[in-house]
C-alpha positions as CSV (number, residue, x, y, z in Angstrom):
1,X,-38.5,-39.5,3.8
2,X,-40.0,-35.9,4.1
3,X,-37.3,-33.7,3.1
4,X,-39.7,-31.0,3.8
5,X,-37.8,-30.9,7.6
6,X,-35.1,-28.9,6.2
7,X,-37.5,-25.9,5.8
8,X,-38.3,-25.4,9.2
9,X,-37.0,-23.7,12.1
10,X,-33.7,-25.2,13.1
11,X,-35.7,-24.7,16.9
12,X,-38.1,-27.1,15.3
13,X,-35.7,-29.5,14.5
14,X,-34.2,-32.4,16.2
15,X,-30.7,-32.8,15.7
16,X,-29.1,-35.9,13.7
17,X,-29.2,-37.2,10.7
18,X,-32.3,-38.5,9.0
19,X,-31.7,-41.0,6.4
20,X,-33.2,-44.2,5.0
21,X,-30.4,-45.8,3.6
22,X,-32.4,-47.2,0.9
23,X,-36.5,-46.4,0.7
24,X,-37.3,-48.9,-1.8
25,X,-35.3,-51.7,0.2
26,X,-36.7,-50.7,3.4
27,X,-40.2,-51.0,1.9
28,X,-38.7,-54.4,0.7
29,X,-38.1,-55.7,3.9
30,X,-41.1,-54.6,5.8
31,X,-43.1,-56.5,3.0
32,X,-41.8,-59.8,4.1
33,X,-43.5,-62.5,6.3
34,X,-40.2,-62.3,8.4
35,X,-38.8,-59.1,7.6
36,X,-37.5,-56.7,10.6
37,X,-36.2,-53.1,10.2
38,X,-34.6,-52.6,13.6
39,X,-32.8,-49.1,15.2
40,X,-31.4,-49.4,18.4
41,X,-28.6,-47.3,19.7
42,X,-30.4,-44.1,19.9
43,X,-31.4,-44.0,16.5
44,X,-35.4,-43.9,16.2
45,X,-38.0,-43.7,13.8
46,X,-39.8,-40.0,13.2
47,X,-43.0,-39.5,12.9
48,X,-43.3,-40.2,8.8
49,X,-41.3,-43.1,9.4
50,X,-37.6,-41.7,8.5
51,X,-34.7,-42.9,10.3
52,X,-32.9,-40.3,13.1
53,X,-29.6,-41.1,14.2
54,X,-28.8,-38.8,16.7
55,X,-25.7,-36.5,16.7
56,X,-22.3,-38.1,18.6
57,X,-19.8,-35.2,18.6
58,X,-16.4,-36.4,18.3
59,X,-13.0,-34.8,18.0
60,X,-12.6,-34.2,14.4
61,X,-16.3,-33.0,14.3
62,X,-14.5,-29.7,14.3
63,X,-12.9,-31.1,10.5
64,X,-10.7,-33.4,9.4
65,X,-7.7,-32.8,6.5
66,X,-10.9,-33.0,3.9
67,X,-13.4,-31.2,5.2
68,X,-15.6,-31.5,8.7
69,X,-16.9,-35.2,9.6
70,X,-20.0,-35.3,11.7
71,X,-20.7,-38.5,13.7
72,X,-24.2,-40.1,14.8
73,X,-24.7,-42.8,17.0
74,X,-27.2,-45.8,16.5
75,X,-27.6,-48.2,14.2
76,X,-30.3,-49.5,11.6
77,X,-30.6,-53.9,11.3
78,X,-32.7,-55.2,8.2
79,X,-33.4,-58.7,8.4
80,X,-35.6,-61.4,6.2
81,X,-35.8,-64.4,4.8
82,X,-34.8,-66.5,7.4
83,X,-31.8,-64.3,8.1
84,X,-30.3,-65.0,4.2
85,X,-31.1,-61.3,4.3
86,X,-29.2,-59.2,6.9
87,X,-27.8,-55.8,6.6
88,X,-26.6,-54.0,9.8
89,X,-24.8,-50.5,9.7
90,X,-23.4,-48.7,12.9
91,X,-22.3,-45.4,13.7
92,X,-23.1,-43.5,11.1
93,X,-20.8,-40.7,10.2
94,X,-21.4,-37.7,7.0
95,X,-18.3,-35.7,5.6
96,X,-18.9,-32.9,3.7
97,X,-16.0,-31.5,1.2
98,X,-17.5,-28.4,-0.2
99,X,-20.3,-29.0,-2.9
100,X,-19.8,-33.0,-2.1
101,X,-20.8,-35.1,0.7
102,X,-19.5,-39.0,1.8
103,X,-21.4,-41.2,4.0
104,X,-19.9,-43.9,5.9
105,X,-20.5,-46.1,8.3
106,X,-19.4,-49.3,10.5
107,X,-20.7,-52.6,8.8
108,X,-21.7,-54.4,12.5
109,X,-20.3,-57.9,10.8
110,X,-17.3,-56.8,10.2
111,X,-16.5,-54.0,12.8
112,X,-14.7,-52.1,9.9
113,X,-15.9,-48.3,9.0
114,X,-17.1,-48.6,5.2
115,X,-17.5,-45.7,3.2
116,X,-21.0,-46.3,1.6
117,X,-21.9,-44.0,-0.7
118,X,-20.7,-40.1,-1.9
119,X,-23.0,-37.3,-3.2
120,X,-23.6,-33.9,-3.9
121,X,-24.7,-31.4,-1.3
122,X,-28.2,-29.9,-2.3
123,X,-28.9,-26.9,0.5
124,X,-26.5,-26.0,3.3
125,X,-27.7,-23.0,5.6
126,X,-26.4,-22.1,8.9
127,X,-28.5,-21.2,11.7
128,X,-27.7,-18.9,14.9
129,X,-27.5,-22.4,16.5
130,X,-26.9,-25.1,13.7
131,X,-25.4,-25.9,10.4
132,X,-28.2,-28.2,8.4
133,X,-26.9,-29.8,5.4
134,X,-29.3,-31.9,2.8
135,X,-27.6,-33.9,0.5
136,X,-28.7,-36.3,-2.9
137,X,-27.6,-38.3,-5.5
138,X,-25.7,-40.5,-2.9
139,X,-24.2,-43.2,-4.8
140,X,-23.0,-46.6,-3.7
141,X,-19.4,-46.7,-3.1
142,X,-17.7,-50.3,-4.3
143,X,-16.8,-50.7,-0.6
144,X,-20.2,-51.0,0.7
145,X,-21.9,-53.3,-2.2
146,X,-20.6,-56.2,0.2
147,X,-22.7,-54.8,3.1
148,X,-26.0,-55.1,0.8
149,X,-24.8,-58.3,0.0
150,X,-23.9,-57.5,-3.6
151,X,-27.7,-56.6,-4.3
152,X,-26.6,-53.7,-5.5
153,X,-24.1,-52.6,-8.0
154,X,-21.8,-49.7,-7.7
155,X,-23.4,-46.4,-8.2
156,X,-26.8,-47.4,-7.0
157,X,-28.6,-44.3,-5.8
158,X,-29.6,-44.2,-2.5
159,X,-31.9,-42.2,0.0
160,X,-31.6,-38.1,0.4
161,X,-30.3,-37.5,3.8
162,X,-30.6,-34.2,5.9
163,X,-28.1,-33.3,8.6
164,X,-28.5,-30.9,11.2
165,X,-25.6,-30.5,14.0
166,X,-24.6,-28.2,16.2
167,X,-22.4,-25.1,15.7
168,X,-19.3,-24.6,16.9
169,X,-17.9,-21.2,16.7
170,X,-14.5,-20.1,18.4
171,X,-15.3,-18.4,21.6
């Protein structure tokens, strides 16, 4: 994913969230004779081939008891070997809690919000317009390694992601 986004204008920049999930597994998948990685939703591929969910303001977008959550519609499938390999997250949604960051996200087999993976917050500026957040060392929460099918432990490291949202400032 070019993380080199988060340098430009936030005029320049599309609102969302871009994030992979997992580079090395989406690489994976693409690989195979049968493998798919599907968005649908809203969500879209960018130019480099990173992931955009698009932004989905919801009520406690203005912060929750821990910190703000921001919401993202859309949804990312991966699917291979004969369908033995499927991995299908919803609805993104990013909560930031100072210096830390938790990503989380509704596992489409279940229907249940799973939080997937927490990490630290790397740059957060604010424009005129936008806050734009970038965020690594996201590590895989023991309540998602069921959604990757227990490919990965706990604590696997997955993609960067960079958030950029709307404002909201008191009128």
């Amino acid at each position: 994913m070019n993380m080199n986004a988060s340098h430009e204008n936030s005029d320049q920049m599309t609102r969302g969230l871009t994030w992979n999930v997992k580079d090395s597994l989406l690489a994976y998948v693409s690989r195979l004779a049968d493998g798919a990685v599907l968005v649908d939703g809203g969500a879209e591929f960018t130019a480099d081939g990173s992931i955009r969910f698009p932004h989905s303001p919801v009520a406690n977008d203005d912060g929750a008891a821990s910190g703000p959550t921001f919401t993202f519609s859309g949804s990312l499938t991966l699917s291979g070997h004969d369908e033995l390999l499927h991995i299908s997250i919803e609805g993104p949604a990013v909560s930031v809690m100072g210096d830390e960051i938790e990503v989380s996200g509704v596992d489409a087999l279940t229907g249940m919000r799973v939080t997937i993976a927490l990490g630290t917050v790397t740059s957060r500026r604010e424009t005129d317009d936008d806050l734009v957040v970038e965020a690594s060392s996201l590590a895989l929460q023991e309540s998602a390694t069921e959604l990757f099918a227990h490919q990965y432990p706990l604590g696997t490291i997955l993609s960067p992601l960079l958030m950029c949202v709307p404002l909201r400032r008191p009128v």
